[in-house]
C-alpha positions in Angstrom: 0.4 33.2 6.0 4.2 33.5 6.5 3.7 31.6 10.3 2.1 28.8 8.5 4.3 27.9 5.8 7.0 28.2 8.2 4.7 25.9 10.8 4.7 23.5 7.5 8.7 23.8 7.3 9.0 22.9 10.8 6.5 19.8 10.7 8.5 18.4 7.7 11.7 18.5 9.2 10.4 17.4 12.4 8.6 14.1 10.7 11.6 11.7 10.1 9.6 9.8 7.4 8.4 13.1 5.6 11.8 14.4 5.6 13.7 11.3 4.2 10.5 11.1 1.4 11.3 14.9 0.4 14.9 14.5 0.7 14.9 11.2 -1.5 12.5 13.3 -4.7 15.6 16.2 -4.1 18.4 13.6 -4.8 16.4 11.6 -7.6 15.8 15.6 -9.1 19.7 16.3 -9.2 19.9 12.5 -10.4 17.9 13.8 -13.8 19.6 17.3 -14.1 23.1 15.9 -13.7 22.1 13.2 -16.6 20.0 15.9 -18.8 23.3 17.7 -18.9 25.4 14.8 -20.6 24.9 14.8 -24.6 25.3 11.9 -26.7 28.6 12.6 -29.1 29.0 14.0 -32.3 26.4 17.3 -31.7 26.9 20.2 -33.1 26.0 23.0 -30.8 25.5 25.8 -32.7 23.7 24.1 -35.3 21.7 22.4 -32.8 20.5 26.3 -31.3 19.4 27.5 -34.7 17.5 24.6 -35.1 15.5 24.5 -32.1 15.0 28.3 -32.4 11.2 29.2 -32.9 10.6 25.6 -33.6 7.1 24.9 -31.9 7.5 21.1 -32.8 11.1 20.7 -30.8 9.9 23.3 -28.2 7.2 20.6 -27.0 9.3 18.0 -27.5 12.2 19.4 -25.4 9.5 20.5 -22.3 8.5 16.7 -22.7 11.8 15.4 -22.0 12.6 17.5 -19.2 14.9 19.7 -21.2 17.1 17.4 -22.4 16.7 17.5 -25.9 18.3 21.2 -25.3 21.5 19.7 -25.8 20.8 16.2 -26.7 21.6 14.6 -23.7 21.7 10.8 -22.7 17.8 11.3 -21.5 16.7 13.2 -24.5 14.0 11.0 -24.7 12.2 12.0 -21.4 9.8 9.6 -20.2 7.4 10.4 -23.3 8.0 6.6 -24.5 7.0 5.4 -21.0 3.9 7.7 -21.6 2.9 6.6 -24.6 3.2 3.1 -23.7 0.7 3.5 -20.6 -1.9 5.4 -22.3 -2.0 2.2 -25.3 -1.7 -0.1 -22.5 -5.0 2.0 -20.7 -7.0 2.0 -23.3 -6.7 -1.6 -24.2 -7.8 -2.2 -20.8 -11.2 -0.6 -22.4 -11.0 -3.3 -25.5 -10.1 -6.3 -24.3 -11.6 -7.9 -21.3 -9.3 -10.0 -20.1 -7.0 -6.7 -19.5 -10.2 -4.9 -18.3 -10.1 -7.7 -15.3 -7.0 -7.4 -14.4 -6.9 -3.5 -14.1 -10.2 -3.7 -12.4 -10.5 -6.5 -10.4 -7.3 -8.3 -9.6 -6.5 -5.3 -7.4 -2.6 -3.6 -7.5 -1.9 -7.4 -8.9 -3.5 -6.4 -11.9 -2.0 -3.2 -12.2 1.3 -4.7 -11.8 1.3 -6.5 -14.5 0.1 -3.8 -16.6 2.5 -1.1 -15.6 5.2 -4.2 -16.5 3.9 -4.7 -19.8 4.0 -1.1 -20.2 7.6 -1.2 -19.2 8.0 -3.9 -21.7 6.5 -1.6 -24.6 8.6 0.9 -23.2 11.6 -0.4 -24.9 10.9 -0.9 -28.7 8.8 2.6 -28.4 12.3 4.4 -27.3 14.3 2.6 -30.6 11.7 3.8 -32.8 11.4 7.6 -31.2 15.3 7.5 -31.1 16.1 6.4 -34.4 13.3 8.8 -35.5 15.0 11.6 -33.9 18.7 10.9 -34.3 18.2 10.3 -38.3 16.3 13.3 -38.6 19.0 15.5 -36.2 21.8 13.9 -38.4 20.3 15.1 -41.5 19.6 18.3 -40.7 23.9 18.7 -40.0 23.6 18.7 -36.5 25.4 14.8 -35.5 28.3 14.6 -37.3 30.8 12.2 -39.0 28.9 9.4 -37.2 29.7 5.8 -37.9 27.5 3.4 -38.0 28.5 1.7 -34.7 27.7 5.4 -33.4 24.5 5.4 -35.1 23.7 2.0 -33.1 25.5 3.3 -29.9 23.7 6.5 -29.6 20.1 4.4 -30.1 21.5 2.1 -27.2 22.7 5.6 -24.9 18.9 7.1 -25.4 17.0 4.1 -24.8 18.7 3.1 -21.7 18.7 6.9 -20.9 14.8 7.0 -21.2 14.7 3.7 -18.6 16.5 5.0 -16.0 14.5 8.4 -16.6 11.2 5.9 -16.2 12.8 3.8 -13.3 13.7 7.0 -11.3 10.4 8.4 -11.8 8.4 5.1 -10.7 11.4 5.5 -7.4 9.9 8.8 -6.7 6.3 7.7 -6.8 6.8 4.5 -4.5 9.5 6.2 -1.9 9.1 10.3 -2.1 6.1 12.1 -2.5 3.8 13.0 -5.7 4.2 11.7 -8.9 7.3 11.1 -9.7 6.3 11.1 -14.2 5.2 14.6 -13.6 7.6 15.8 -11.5 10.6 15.0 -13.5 8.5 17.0 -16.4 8.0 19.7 -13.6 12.0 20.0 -13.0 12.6 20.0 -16.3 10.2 23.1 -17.0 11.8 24.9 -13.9 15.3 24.1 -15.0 14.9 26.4 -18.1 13.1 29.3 -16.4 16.6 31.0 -15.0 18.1 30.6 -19.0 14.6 31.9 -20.3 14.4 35.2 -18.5 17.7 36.1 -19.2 17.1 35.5 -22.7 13.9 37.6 -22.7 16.0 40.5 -21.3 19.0 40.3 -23.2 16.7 40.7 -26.0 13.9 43.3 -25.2 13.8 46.6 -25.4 11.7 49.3 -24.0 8.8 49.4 -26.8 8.3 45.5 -25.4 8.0 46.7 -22.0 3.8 47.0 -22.7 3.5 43.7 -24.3 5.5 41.9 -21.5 3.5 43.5 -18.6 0.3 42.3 -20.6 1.4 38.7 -21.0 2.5 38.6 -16.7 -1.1 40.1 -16.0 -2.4 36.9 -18.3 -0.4 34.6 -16.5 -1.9 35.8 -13.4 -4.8 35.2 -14.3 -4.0 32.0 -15.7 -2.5 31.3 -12.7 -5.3 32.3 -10.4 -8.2 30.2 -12.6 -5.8 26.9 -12.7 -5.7 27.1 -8.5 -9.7 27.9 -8.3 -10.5 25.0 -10.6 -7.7 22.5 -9.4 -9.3 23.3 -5.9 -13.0 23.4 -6.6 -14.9 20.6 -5.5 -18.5 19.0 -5.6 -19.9 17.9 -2.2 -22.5 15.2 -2.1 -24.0 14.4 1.0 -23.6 11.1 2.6 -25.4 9.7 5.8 -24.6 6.6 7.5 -27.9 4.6 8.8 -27.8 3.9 12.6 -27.3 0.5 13.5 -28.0 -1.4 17.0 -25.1 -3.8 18.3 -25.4 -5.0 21.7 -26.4 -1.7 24.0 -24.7 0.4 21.6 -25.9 2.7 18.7 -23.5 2.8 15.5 -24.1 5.8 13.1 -26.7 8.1 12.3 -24.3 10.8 11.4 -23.5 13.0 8.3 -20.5 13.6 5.8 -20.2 14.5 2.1 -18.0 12.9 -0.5 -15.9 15.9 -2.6 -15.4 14.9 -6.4 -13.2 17.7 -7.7 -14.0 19.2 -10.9 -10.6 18.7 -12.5 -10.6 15.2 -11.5 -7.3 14.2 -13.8 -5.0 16.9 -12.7 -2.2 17.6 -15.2 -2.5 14.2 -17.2 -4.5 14.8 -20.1 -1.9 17.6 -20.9 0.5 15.1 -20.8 -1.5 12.6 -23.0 -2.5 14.8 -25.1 1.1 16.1 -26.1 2.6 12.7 -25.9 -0.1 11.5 -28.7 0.5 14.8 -30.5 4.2 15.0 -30.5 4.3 10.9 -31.4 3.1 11.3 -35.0 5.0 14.8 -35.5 8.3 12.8 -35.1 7.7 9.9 -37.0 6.3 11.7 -40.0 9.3 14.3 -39.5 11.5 11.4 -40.2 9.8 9.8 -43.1 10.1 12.7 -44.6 13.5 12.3 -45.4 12.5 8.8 -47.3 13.8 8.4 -50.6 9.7 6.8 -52.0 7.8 9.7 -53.1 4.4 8.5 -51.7 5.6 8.0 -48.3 7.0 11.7 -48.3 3.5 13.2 -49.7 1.8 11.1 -47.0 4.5 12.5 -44.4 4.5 15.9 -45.7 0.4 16.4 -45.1 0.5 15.3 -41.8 3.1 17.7 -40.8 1.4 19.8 -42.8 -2.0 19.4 -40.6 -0.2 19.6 -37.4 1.5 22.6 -38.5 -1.3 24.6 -39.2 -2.6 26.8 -36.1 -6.2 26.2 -36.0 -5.4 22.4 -36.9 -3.2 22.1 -34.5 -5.7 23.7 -32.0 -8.5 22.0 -32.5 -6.9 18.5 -32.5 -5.3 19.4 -28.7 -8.4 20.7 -27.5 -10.1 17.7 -28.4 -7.5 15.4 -27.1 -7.4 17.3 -23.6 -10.8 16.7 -23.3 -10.9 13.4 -24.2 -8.0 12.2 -22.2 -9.8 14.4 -18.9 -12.7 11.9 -19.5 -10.8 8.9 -20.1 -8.4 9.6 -16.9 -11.2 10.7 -14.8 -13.3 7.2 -16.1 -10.1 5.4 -14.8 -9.2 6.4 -11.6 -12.9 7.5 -10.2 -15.6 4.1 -10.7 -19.2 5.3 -9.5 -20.2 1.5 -9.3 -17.2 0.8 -6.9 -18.0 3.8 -4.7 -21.8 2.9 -5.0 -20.9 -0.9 -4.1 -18.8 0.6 -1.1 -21.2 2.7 0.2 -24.1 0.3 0.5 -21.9 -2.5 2.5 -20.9 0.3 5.3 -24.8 1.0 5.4 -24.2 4.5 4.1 -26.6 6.2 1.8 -27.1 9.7 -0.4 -30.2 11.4 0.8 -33.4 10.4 -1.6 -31.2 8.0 -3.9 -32.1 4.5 -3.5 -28.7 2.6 -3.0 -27.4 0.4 -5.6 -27.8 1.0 -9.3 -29.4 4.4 -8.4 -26.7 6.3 -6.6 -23.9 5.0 -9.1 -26.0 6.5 -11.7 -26.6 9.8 -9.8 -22.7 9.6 -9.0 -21.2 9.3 -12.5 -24.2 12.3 -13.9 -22.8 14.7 -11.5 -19.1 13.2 -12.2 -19.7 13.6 -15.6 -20.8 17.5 -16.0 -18.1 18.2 -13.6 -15.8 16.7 -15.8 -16.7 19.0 -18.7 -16.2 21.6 -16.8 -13.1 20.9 -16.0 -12.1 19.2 -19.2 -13.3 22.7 -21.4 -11.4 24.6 -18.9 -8.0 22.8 -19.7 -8.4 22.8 -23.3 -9.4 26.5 -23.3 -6.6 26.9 -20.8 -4.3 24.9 -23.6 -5.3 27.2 -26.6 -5.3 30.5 -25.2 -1.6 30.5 -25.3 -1.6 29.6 -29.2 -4.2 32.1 -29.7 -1.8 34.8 -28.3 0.8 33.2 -30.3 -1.5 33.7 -33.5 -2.2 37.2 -32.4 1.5 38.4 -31.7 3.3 36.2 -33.7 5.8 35.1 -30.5 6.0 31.0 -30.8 7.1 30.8 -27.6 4.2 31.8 -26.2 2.3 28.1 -27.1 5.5 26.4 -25.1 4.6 28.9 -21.8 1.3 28.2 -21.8 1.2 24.7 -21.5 4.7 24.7 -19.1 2.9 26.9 -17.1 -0.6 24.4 -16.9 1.9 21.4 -16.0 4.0 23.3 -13.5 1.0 25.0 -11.3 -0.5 21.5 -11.6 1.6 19.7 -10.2 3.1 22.1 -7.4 -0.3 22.2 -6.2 -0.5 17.9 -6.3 2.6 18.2 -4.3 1.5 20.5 -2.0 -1.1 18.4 -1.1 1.1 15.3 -0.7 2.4 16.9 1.7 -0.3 18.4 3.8 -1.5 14.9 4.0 1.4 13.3 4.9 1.6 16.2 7.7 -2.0 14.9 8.6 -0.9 11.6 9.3 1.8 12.3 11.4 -0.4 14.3 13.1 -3.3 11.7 13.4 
């Protein structure tokens, strides 16, 4: 194993393309960090710790912006209004057909113009969550003695924080390797781990010792099940009909075409909390309105959301339904159908055509609820435990765990394939 990975090592550094790719994510990564470390003025620190203290709510938020609403930073934000943005502008596409066309069959055209208008959204989505948060922050006495030029500035420093989080992360997609939305997300979680272990020891004592060796035998297992299902895969058998050009005979051989179980990956997480955490900060703010009606309205939705099984339910269902949703976006039976019957190839005892994009998206679809129940159950366990022992942190770990063994196995298979290439 150890001769492998250090095969792998040598490979990358070998590859001048690879190298420059992994070396470009590594700068963009310190790029973030050094910028999640800048706070906007006026906080107060200490009052800003005891609020985000056991708060669930703030917890999410914080892993969601990549650990920079720890200390309010210039890119407290995160890319969540980027997100958020995407997912309206995605299921549009479902609505209207005009957009529907040009995500579908104007080619990366058509998604251009998309992902712009998503940029475009972008923009009024980050004044909203920012002057959400900031009021709500300056309320609760942790931004101080601000002006109202400050007010406006510190909207302005967020907003353009949140862009340059979004433009870096689109950077890393186009010229490093993975995803460059969920990686930033990814270094954010990992960024805290060094500051979260040291807090867990400065704090427990030996009568914890029990409880801690029960939650690390969890996460194993966690772990373990997140790789097994990430990895698992669905084979159908494809065979190619033989064809006669000239003196020559083309096909007549066999192959299978994997659909994975977890087709989405980590992105339904990611939906799911952007949708969640959306509502949460908006009704958080009007509840600081002056009308009474708006703060009854405010006060039962935080109200629902705060409740545990509530709460639960409403992120199982959304994991779920983003897993479909994502998986209905990037994988099209009718496409793969289409593209199997003009290269003559064929599923044994499926008549081509209609047939095999139906016998395509039944297996895609019971695959996908397998993989979708296992995320959401994957999602809850953690607030179960949480329910059960009373730690709130333990919801936060759960899902930071999900998104970073998600995505470190994505990346990990960026770069076997890029190793492939080079190798081809």
């Amino acid at each position: 194993m150890i001769d492998i990975f250090l095969n792998k090592l040598r490979l990358i550094f070998e590859d001048r393309g690879l190298r420059n790719r992994i070396l470009f994510v590594l700068a963009a990564l310190f790029l973030f960090r050094l910028g999640a470390s800048v706070p906007i003025p006026g906080v107060n620190v200490l009052a800003l710790e005891r609020f985000l203290s056991n708060n669930q709510f703030f917890g999410l938020l914080n892993i969601f912006s990549g650990g920079g609403l720890s200390n309010l930073s210039i890119m407290m934000l995160g890319v969540g209004p980027f997100i958020t943005a995407s997912i309206i502008f995605q299921l549009l596409t479902l609505v209207f057909p005009s957009l529907k066309q040009m995500y579908h069959e104007d080619g990366a055209a058509g998604r251009r113009k998309i992902a712009q208008y998503s940029r475009y959204l972008t923009v009024p989505l980050c004044v909203v969550q920012g002057l959400s948060l900031l009021t709500l922050l300056e309320r609760q006495g942790i931004l101080m003695n601000l002006t109202y030029f400050d007010r406006v500035l510190n909207i302005v420093v967020v907003t353009a924080g949140s862009m340059l989080l979004m433009w870096i992360g689109e950077l890393i997609t186009e010229y490093g390797v993975g995803n460059g939305v969920s990686l930033l997300i990814f270094a954010g979680i990992v960024s805290r781990l060094p500051s979260t272990l040291s807090q867990v020891w400065a704090t427990g004592d030996v009568s914890s010792v029990p409880m801690y060796l029960g939650f690390a035998v969890v996460a194993v297992i966690i772990l373990g099940a997140i790789v097994f299902i990430t990895e698992a895969e669905r084979p159908i058998p494809i065979t190619y009909a033989k064809r006669v050009r000239g003196m020559k005979v083309y096909g007549g051989t066999s192959t299978y075409l994997p659909i994975r179980v977890n087709n989405a990956g980590v992105m339904p997480i990611i939906f799911a909390i952007s949708i969640i955490l959306f509502p949460q900060m908006i009704a958080n703010f009007l509840m600081t309105s002056g009308v009474d009606s708006v703060k009854v309205v405010a006060g039962a939705i935080i109200g629902f959301l705060n409740s545990s099984w509530a709460y639960g339910i409403l992120y199982f269902f959304l994991v779920v339904v983003f897993t479909y949703f994502y998986s209905a976006v990037t994988f099209d039976p009718v496409a793969i159908s289409e593209n199997l019957q003009k290269n003559g190839a064929f599923i044994p005892g499926v008549r081509p055509g209609h047939s095999t994009a139906l016998y395509i998206g039944n297996i895609l679809t019971r695959l996908t609820l397998i993989g979708a129940t296992f995320l959401g159950v994957v999602a809850l366990l953690p607030i179960i435990l949480k329910s059960v022992t009373g730690i709130a942190s333990l919801a936060i770990g759960g899902t930071s765990l999900l998104i970073v063994v998600s995505v470190a196995i994505e990346f990990v298979k960026q770069i076997n394939a890029q190793i492939s290439m080079r190798e081809y």
